[in-house]
C-alpha positions as CSV (number, residue, x, y, z in Angstrom):
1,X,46.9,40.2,29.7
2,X,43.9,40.4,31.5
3,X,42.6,37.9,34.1
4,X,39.1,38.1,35.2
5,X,38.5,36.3,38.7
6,X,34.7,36.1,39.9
7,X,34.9,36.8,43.9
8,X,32.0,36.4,46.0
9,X,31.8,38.4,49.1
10,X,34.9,40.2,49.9
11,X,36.3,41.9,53.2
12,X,37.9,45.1,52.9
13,X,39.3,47.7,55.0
14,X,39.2,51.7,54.3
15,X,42.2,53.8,55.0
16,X,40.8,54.7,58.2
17,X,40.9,51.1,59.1
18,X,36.9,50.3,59.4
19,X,36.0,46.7,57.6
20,X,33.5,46.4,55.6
21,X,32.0,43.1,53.5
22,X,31.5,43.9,49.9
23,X,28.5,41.0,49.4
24,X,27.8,40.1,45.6
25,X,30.1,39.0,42.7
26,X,32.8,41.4,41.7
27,X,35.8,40.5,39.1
28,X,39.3,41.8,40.3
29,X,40.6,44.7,38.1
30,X,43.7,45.3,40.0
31,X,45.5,43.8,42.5
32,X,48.9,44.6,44.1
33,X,50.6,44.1,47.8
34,X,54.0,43.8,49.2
35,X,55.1,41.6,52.2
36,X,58.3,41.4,54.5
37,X,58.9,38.3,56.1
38,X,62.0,39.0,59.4
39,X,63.2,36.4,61.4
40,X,65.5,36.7,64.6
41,X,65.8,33.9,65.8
42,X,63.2,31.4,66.1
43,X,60.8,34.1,65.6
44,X,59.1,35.2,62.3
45,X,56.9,37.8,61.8
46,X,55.4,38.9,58.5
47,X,54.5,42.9,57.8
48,X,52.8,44.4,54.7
49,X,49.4,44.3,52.9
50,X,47.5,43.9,49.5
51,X,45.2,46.4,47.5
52,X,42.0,45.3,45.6
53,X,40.2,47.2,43.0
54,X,36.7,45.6,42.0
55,X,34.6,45.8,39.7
56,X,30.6,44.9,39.9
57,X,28.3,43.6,37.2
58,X,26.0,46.7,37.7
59,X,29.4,48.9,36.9
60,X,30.4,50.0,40.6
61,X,34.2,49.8,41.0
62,X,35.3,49.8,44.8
63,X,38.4,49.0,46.5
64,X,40.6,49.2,49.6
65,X,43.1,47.1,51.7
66,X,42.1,43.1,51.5
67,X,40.8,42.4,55.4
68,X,39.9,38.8,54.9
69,X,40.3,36.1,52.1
70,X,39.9,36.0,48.5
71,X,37.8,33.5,47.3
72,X,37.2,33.0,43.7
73,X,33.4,32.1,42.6
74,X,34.2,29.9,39.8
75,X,37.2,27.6,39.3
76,X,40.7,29.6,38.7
77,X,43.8,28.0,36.4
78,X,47.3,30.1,36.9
């Protein structure tokens, strides 16, 4: 299957670490990530990340480490 999410305006981060906002509407053509939660304690703490790939309406597919939210542009049913 094959789930195509709108996003408007997305925050990314390059393997270098520099941000960047993507402005415009891109559709999500991969998206993967892995998180560890740790506790010791009363103390939690949370380490990992998650990997876009986009895909814009004029054809230009980008991607890097998600440095902000996700929000979808139109109404999303999982």
């Amino acid at each position: 299957m094959i789930f195509i999410i709108p996003l408007d305006n997305v925050m990314l981060s390059s393997s270098d670490g520099v941000q960047f906002l993507v402005q415009g509407r891109f559709e999500i053509i991969s998206l993967s990530g892995s998180f560890l939660l740790a506790e010791d304690g009363d103390t939690r703490s949370r380490t990992g990340g998650l990997s876009v790939a986009l895909a814009g309406s004029d054809g230009r597919v980008l991607g890097g480490c998600v440095a902000g939210m996700l929000m979808a542009a139109t109404p999303v049913q999982v």
